[in-house]
C-alpha positions as protocol buffer text, in pm:
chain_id: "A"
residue {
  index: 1
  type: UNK
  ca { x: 3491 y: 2648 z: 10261 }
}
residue {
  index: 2
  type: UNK
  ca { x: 3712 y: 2342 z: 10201 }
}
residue {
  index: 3
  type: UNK
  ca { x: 3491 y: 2176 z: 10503 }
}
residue {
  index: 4
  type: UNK
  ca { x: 3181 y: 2230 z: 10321 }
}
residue {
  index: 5
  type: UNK
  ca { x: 3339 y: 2081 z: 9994 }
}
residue {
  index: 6
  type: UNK
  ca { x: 3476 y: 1762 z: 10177 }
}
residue {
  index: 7
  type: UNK
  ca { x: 3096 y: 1727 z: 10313 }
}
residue {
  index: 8
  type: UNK
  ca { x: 2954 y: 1755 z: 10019 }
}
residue {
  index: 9
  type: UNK
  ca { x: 3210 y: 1480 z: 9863 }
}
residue {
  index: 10
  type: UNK
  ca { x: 3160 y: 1262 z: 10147 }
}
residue {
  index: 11
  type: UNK
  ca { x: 2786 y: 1290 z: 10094 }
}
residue {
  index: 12
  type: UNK
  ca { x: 2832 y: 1182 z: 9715 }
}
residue {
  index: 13
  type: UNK
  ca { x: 3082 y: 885 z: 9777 }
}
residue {
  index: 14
  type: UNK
  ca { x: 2823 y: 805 z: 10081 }
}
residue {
  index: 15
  type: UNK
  ca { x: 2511 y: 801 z: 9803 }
}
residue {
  index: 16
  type: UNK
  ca { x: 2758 y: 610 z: 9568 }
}
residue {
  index: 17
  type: UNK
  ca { x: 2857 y: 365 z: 9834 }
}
residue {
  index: 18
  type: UNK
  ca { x: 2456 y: 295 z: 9900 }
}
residue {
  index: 19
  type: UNK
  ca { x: 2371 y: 271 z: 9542 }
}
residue {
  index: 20
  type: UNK
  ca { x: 2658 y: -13 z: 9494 }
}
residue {
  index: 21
  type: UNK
  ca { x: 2487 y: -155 z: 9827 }
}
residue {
  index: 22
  type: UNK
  ca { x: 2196 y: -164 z: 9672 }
}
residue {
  index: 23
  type: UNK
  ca { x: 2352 y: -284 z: 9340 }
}
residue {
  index: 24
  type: UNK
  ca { x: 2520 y: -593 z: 9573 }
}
residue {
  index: 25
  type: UNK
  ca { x: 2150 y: -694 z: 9718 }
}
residue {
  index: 26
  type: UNK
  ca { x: 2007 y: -685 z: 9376 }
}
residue {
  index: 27
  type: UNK
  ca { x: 2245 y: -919 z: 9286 }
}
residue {
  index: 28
  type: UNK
  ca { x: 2191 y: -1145 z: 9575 }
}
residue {
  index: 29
  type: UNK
  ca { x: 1864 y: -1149 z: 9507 }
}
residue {
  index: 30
  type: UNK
  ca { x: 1895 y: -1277 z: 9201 }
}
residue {
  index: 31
  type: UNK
  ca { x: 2131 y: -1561 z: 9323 }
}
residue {
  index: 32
  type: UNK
  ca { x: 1836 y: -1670 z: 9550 }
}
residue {
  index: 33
  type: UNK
  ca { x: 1634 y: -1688 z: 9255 }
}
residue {
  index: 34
  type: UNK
  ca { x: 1862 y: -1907 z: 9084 }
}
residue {
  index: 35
  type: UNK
  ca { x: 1831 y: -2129 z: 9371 }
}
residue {
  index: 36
  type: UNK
  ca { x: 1502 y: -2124 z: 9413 }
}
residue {
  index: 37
  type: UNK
  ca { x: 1430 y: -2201 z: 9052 }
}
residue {
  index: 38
  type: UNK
  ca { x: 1686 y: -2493 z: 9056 }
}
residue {
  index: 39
  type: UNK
  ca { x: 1463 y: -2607 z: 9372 }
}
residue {
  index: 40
  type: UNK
  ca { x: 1173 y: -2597 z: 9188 }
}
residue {
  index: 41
  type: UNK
  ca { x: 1305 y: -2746 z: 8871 }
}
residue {
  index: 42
  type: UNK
  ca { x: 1410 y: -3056 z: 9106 }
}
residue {
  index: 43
  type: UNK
  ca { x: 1059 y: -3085 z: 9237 }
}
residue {
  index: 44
  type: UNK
  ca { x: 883 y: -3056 z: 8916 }
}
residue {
  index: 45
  type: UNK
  ca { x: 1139 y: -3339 z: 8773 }
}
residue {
  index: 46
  type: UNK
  ca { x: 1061 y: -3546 z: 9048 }
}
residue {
  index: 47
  type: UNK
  ca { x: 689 y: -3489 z: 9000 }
}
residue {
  index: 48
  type: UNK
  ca { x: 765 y: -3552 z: 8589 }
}
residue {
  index: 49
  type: UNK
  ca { x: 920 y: -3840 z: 8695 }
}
residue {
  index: 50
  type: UNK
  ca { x: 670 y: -3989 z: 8966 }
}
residue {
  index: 51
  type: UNK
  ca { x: 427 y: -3960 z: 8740 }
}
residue {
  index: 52
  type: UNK
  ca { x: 557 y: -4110 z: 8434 }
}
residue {
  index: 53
  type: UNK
  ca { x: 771 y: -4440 z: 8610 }
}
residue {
  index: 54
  type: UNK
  ca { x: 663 y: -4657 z: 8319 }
}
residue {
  index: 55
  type: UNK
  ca { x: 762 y: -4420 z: 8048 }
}
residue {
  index: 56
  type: UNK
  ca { x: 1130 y: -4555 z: 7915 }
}
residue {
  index: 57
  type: UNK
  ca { x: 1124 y: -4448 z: 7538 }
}
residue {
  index: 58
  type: UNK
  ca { x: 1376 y: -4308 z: 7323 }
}
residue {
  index: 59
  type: UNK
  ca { x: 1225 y: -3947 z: 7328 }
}
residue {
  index: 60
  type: UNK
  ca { x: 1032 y: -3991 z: 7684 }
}
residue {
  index: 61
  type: UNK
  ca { x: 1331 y: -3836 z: 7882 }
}
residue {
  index: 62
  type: UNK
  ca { x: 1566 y: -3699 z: 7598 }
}
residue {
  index: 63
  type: UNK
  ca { x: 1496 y: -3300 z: 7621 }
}
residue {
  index: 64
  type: UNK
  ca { x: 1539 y: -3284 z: 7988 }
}
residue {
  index: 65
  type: UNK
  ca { x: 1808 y: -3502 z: 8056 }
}
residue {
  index: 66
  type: UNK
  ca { x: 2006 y: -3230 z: 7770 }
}
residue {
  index: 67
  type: UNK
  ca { x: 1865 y: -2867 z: 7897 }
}
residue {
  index: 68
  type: UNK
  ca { x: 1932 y: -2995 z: 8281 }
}
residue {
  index: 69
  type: UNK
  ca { x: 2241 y: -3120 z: 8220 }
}
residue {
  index: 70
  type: UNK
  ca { x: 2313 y: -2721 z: 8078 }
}
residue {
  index: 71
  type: UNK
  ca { x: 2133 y: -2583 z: 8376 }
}
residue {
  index: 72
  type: UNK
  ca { x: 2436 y: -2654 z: 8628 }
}
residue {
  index: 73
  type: UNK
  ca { x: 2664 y: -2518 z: 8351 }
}
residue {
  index: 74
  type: UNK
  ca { x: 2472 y: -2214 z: 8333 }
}
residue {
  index: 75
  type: UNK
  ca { x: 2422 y: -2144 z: 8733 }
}
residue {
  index: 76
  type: UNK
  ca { x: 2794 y: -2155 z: 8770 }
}
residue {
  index: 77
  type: UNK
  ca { x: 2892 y: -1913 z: 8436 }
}
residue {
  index: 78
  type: UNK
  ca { x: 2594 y: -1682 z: 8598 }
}
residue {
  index: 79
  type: UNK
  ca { x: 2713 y: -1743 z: 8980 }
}
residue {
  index: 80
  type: UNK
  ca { x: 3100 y: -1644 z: 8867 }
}
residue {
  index: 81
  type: UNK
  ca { x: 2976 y: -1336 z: 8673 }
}
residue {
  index: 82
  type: UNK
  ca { x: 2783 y: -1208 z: 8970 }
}
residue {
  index: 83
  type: UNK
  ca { x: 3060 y: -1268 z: 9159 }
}
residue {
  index: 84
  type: UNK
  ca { x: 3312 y: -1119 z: 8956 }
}
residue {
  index: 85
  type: UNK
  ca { x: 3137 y: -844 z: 8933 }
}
residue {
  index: 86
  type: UNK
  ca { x: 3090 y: -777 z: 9284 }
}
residue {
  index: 87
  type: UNK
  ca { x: 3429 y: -856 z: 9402 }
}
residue {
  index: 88
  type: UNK
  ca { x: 3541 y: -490 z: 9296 }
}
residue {
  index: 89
  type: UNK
  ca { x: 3209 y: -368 z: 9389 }
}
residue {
  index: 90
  type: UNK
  ca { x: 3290 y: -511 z: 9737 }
}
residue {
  index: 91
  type: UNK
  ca { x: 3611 y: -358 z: 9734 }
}
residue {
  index: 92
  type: UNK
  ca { x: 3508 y: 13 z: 9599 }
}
residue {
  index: 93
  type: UNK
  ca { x: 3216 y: 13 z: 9888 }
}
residue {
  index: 94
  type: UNK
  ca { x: 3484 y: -113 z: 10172 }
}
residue {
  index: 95
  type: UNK
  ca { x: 3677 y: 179 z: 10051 }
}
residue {
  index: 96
  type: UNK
  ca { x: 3421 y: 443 z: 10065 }
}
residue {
  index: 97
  type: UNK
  ca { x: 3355 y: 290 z: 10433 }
}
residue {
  index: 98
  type: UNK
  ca { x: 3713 y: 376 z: 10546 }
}
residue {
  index: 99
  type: UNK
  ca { x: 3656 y: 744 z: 10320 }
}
residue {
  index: 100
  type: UNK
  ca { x: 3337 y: 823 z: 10539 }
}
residue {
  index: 101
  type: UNK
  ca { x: 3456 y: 687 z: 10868 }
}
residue {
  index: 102
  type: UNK
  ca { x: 3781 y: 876 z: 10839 }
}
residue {
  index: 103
  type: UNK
  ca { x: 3621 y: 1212 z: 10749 }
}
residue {
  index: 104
  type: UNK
  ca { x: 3387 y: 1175 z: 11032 }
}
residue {
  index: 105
  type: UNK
  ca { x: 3707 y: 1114 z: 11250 }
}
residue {
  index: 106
  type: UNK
  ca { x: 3845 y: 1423 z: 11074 }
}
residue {
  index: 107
  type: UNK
  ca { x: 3462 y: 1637 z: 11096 }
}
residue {
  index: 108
  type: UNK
  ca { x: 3524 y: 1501 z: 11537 }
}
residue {
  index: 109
  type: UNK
  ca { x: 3860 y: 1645 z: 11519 }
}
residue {
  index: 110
  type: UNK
  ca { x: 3763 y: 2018 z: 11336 }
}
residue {
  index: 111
  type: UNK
  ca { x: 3416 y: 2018 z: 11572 }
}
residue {
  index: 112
  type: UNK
  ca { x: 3651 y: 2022 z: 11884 }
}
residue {
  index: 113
  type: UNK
  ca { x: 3892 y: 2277 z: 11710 }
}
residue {
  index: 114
  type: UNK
  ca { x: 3619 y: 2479 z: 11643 }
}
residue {
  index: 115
  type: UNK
  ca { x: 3486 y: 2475 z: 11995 }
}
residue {
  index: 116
  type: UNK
  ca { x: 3820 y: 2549 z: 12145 }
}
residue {
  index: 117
  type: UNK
  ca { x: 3890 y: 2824 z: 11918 }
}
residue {
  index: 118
  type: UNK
  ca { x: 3519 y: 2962 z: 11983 }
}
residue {
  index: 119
  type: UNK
  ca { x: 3627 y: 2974 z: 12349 }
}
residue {
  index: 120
  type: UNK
  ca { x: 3951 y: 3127 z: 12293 }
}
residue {
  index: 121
  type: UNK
  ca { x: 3784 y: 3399 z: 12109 }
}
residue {
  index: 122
  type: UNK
  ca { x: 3528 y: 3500 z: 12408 }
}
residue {
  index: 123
  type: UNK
  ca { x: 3794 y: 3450 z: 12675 }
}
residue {
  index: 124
  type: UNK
  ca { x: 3995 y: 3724 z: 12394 }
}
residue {
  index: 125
  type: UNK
  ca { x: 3660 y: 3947 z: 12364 }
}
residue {
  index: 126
  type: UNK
  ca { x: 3600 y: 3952 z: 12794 }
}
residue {
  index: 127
  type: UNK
  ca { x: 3998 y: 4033 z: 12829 }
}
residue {
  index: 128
  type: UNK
  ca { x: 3952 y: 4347 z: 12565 }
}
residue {
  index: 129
  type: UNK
  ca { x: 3641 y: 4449 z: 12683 }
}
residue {
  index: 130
  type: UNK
  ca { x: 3782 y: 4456 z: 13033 }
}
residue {
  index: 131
  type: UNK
  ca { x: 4104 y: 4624 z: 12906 }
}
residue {
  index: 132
  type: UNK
  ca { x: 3880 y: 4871 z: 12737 }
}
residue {
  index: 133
  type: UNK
  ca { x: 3717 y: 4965 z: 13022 }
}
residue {
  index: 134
  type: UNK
  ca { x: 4042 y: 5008 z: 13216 }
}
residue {
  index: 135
  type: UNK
  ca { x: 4156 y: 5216 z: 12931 }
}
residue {
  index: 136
  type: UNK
  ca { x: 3819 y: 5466 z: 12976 }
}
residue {
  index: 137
  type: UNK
  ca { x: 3829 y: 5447 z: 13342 }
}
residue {
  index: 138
  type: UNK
  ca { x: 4211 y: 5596 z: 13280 }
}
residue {
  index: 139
  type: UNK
  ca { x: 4121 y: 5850 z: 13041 }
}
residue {
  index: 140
  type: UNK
  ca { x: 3831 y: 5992 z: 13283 }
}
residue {
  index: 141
  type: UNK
  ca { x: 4088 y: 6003 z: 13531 }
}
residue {
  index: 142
  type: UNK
  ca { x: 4314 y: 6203 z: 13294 }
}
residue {
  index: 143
  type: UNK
  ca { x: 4044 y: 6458 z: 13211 }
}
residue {
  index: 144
  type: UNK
  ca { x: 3964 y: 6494 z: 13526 }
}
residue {
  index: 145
  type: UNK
  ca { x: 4310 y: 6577 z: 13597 }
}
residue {
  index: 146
  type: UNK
  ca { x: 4346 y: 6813 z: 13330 }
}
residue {
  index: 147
  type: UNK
  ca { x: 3993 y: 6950 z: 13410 }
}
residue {
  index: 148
  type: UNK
  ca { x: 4173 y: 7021 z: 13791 }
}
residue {
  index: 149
  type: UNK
  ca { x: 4461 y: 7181 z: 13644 }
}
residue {
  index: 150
  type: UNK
  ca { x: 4274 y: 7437 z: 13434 }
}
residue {
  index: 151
  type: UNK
  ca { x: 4117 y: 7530 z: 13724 }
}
């Protein structure tokens, strides 16, 4: 009973272990968005900015300049959280790896207990069933003997 408990734990820190997996490439993902939007935001500046050359004036440039100066700022804060926050994620799924590859080691270790325990029992069963016989062959012996004697 305690195996099929232990399997059924494995099996939940194994879902567990997949769902922070998943977790970690949702949060990837979302770093290669970041880059691919400041990628984008670079080419549609230099667009903005190949197509206005001339334009020098006070309020021509003054918007950008401020929200992309914020943008870096804002990559970085977001970049550190994700990566703050995956750190122990990172460390709780490396530790559910060494939890399912050392109860498979243990599941190896009980299959080939079980298996040698399975053949203990026949070799037990053909050594009884042998004795058994010996033991009726002995008492038709015996009756036949006492059957002799009557006589």
């Amino acid at each position: 009973m305690q195996l099929w408990e232990r399997l059924q734990e494995e099996m939940l820190q194994r879902e567990e272990a997949e769902n922070t997996l998943q977790s970690f490439r949702q949060n990837v993902d979302l770093e290669h968005k970041v880059e691919s939007l400041q990628e984008e935001r670079a080419f549609l500046q230099k667009l903005h900015d190949d197509g206005n050359p001339g334009a020098a004036g006070p309020d021509s440039g003054t918007a950008h300049p401020r929200l992309t100066s914020q943008l870096p700022y804002v990559t970085y804060i977001s970049s550190m959280e994700n990566n703050n926050a995956l750190h122990p994620k990172k460390q709780e799924l490396n530790k559910y790896c060494r939890q399912v590859q050392s109860l498979t080691c243990e599941m190896a270790v009980f299959k080939g207990s079980n298996m040698s325990l399975e053949r203990k029992t026949c070799a037990m069963k053909e050594n009884l069933a042998i004795k058994a016989a010996n033991y009726q062959d002995t008492i038709g012996c015996l009756q036949d003997e006492m059957q002799n004697m009557k006589e």
